[in-house]
N, C-alpha and C positions, 0 to 999 in steps of 0.2 A: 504494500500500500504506500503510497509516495504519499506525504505529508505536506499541507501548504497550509498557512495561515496566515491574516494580516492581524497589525496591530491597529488598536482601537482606544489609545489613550490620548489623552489631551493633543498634546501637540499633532499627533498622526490623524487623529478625527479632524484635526482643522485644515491640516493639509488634504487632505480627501479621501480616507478610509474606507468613508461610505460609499463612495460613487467605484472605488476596487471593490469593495467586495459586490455591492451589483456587479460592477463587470464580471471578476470569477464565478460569482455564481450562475449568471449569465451563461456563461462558456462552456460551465461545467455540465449545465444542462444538453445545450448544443450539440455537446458532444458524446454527451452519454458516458461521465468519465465517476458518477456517483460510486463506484464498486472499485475503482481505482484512486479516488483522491479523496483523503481524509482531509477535510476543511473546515477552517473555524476561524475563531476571534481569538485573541489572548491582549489582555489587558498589558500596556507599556513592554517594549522590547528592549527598552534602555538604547536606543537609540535619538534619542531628543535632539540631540544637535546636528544632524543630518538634515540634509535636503527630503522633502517627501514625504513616504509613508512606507515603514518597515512591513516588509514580507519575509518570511521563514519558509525557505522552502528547502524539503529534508536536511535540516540540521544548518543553513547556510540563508544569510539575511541579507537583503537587496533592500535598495531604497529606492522607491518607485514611485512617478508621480501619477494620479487618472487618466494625462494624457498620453502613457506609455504602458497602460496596465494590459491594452489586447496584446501589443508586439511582444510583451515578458511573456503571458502566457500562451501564446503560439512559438518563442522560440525558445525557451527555458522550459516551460512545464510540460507541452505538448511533445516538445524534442526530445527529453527525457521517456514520455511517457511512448514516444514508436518505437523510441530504440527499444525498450523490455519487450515489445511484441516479438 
C-alpha cells in the first residue's frame, strides 16, 4: 500500500491544503487507486517554514503548492504507482 498524506495545520491550511486534498482525492477517484493508496490528513508536519503545503508520500515530504498538486500526483505518485504493476 503506498502511503500519501497532506498536512492540514495552520500554516499549510493557509497555503492551500484544502484545495490538494480535493485535488488527490479527486484523482484518486479517477483512477481507481482507493485499494492502492492509503490517504489522509495528519495535523502539522513541522515543516512551517517552507514554501507550500507538506505532502508525505511513503516516508519522504515534498512541499507542494495547488497549482502543482495534479503534475506531483501524475509524476511522483502515479509513476511510483505503474512501476509496482
Amino acid at each position: 500500500m503506498t502511503n500519501l498524506s497532506v498536512c492540514i495545520g495552520s500554516s499549510c491550511h493557509i497555503n492551500g491544503s484544502y484545495n490538494i486534498i480535493q485535488t488527490f482525492q479527486q484523482l484518486i477517484e479517477e483512477n481507481h487507486l482507493h485499494e492502492k493508496i492509503d490517504f489522509k490528513a495528519e495535523f502539522c508536519s513541522k515543516m512551517c517554514n517552507r514554501e507550500g503545503v507538506a505532502v508525505n508520500f511513503n516516508g519522504e515530504t515534498f512541499n507542494i503548492t495547488p497549482e502543482n498538486a495534479y503534475k506531483f500526483f501524475d509524476q511522483t505518485v502515479l509513476g511510483l504507482i505503474n512501476q509496482k504493476i
